[in-house]
SERO-4910 file (N, C-alpha, C, O; in steps of 0.05 Angstrom, whole numbers):
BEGIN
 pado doro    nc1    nc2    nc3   cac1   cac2   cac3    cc1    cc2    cc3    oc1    oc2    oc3
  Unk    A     17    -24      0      0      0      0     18     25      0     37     25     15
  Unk    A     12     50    -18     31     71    -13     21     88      9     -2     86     20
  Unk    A     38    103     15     33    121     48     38    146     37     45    148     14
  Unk    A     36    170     56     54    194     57     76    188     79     69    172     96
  Unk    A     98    198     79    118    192    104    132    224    103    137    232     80
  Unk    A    137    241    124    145    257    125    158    258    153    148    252    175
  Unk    A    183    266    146    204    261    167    217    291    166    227    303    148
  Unk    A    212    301    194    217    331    211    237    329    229    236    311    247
  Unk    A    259    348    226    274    345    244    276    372    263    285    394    255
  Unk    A    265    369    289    253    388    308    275    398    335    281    382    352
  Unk    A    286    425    336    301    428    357    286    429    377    284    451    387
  Unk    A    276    412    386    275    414    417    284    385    437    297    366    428
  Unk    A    275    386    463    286    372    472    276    347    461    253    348    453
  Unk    A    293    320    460    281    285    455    269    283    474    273    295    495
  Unk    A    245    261    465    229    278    455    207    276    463    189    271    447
  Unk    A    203    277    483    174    276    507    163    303    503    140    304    511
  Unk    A    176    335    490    161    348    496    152    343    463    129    347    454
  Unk    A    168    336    453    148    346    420    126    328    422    104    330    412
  Unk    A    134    312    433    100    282    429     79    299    449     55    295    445
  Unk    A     84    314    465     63    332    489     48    347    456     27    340    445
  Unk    A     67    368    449     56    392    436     41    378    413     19    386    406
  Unk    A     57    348    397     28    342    373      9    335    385    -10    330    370
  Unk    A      4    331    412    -13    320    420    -36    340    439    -55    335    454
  Unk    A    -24    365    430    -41    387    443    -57    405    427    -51    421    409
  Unk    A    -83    398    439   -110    406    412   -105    436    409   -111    445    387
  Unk    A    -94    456    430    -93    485    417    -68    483    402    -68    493    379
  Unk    A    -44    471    413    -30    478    388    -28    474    368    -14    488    353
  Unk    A    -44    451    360    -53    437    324    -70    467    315    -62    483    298
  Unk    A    -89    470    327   -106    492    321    -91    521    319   -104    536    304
  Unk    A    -73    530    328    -63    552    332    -38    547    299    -34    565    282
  Unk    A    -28    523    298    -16    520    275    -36    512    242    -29    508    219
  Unk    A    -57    512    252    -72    505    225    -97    528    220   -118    524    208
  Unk    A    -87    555    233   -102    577    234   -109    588    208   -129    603    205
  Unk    A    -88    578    182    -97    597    155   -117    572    144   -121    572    120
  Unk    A   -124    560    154   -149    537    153   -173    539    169   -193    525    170
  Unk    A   -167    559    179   -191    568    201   -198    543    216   -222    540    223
  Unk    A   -172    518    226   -186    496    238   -195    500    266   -182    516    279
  Unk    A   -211    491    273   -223    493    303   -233    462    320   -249    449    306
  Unk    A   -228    455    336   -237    438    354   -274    445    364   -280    461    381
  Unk    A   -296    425    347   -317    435    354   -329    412    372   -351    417    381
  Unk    A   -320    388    377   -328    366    390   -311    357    406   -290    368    410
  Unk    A   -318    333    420   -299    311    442   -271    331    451   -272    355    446
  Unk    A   -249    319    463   -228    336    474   -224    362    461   -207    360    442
  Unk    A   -233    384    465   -219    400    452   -207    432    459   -210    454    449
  Unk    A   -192    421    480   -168    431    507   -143    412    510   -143    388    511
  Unk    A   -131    424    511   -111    403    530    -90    377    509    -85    378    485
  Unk    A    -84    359    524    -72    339    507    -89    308    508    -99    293    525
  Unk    A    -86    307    483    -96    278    481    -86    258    490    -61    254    490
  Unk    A   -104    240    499    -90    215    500   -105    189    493   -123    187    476
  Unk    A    -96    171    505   -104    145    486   -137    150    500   -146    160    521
  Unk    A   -150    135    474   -183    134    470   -188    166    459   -198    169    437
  Unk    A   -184    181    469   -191    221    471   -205    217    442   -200    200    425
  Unk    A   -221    234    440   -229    238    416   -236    270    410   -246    283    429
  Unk    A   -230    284    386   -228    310    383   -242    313    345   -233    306    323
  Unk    A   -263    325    351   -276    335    318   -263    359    315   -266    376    332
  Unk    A   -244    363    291   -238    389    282   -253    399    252   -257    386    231
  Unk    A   -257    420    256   -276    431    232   -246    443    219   -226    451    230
  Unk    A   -254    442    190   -231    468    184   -241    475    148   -263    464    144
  Unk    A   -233    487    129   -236    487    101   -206    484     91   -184    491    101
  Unk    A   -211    470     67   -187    457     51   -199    455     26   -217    441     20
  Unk    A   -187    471     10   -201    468    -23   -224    479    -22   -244    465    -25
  Unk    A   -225    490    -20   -257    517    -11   -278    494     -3   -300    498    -12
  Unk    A   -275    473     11   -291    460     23   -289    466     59   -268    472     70
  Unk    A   -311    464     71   -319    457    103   -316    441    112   -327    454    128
  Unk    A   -312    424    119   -306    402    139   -308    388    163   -309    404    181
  Unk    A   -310    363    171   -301    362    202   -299    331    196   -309    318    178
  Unk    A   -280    322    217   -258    308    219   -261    290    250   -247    298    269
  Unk    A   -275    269    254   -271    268    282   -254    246    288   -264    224    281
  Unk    A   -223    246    303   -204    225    309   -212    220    332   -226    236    345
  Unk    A   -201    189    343   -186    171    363   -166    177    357   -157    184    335
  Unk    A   -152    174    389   -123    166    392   -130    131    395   -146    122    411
  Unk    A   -116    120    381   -136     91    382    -95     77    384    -93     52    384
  Unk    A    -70     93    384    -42     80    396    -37    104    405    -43    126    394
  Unk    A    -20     95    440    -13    108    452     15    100    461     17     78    472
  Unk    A     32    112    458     64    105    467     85    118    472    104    119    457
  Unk    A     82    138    504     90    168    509    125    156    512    129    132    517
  Unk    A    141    169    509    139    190    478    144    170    456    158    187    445
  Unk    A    146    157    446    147    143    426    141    141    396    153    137    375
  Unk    A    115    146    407     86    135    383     64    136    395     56    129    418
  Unk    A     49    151    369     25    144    375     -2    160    351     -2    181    337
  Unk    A    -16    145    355    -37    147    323    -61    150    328    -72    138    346
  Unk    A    -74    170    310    -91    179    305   -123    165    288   -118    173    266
  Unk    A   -142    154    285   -148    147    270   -183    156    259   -199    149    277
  Unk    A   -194    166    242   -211    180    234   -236    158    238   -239    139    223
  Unk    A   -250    164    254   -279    149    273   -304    161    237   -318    146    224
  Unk    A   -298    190    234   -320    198    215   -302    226    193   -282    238    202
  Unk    A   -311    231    173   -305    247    162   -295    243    134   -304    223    122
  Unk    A   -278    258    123   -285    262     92   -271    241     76   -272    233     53
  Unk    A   -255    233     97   -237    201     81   -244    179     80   -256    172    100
  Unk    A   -240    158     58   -245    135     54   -241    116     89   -258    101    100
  Unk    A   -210    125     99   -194    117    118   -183    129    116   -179    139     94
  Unk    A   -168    141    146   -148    167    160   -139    155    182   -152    157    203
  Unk    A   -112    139    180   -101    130    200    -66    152    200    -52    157    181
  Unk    A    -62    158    220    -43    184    214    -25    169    237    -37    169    258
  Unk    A     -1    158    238     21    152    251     44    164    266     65    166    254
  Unk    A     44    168    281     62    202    291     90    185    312     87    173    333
  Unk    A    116    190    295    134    166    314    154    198    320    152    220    310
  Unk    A    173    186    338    187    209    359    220    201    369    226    204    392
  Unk    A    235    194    355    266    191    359    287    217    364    289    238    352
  Unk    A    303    204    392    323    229    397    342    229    372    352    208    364
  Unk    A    347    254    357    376    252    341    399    253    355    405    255    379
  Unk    A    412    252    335    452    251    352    455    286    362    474    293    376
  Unk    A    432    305    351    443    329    361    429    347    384    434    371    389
  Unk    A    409    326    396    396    337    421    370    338    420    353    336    438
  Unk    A    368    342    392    342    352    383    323    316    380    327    294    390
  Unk    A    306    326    362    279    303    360    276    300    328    271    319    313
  Unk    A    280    276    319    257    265    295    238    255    289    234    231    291
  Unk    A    226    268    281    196    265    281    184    252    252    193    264    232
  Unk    A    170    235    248    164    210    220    135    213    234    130    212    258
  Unk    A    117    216    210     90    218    199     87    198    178    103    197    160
  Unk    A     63    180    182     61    154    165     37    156    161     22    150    180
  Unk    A     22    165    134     -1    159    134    -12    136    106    -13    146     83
  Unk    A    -17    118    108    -29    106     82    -46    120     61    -55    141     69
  Unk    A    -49    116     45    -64    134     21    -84    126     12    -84    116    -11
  Unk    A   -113    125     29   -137    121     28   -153    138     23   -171    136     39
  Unk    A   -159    164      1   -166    180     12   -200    187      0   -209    210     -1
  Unk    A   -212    167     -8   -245    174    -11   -244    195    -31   -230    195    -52
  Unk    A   -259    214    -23   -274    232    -45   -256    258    -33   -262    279    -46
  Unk    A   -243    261    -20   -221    284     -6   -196    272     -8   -189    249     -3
  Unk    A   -181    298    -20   -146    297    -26   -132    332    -12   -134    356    -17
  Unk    A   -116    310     10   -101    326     28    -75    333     12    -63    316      0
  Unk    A    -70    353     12    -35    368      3    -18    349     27    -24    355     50
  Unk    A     -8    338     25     19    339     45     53    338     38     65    320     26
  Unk    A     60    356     47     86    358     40    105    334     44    105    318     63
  Unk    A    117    335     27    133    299     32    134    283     -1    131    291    -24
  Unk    A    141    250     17    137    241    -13    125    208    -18    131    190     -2
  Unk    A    115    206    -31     90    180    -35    106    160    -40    117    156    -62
  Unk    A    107    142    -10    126    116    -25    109     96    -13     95     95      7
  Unk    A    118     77    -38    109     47    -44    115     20    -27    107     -2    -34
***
C-alpha cells in the first residue's frame, strides 16, 4: 500500500516534549489557523491521550469540513496514532513516531497510508510504495 511519510527534524528537547505539543488540541489549532481549523467536538483543550477523541472543523479546497479522530495508539513519547472514527476520508489513520537525534534535538516521522475517498489532502513529503 503507498503512504505519505514525512520526516521533521525538530530542535527541541528528545522527545517527550514534541510528542506533548502534537498532542495538544490548541497547538494543532493555533498551527492550522490559515485553515480556520477549530476543535468543535470531544477533547478540545488540553492533550490527548489514548481513547480522547477530538472533531476538528476546518476548510481545505474551498470545502468545510469536520474530521472526528481517536487516539486509538498510545506510546509516550514514542508513538502514537490517530485514527478517523467519521469524516471526509475513505480511511485516516495518521502515525506520529518520535526519535532522539545525535544532536539533542527530536525526529519526528508521519506515516499515513493513502486512502483518501472523495477528499485529497496536500501533504508535503513524498508517496512511497
Amino acid at each position: 500500500m503507498q503512504h505519505f511519510e514525512v520526516v521533521t527534524a525538530v530542535a527541541a528537547p528528545p522527545p517527550d516534549q514534541v510528542f506533548a505539543v502534537c498532542l495538544d488540541v490548541e497547538a494543532h489549532t493555533r498551527s492550522m489557523a490559515d485553515t480556520s481549523e477549530r476543535a468543535v467536538d470531544g477533547k478540545t483543550r488540553g492533550e490527548l491521550s489514548l481513547d480522547d477523541t477530538v472533531t476538528f472543523q476546518a476548510r481545505h479546497f474551498g470545502l468545510t469540513w469536520r474530521l472526528k479522530a481517536r487516539i486509538t495508539s498510545y506510546d509516550r513519547p514514542r508513538r502514537f496514532v490517530n485514527e478517523q472514527e467519521s469524516g471526509p476520508f475513505k480511511r485516516w489513520r495518521h502515525a506520529h513516531h518520535f526519535e532522539p537525534d545525535s544532536d539533542g534535538g527530536t525526529t519526528m516521522r508521519d506515516v499515513i497510508p493513502v486512502l483518501l475517498g472523495f477528499a485529497v489532502l496536500a501533504i508535503r513529503g513524498r508517496v512511497k510504495r
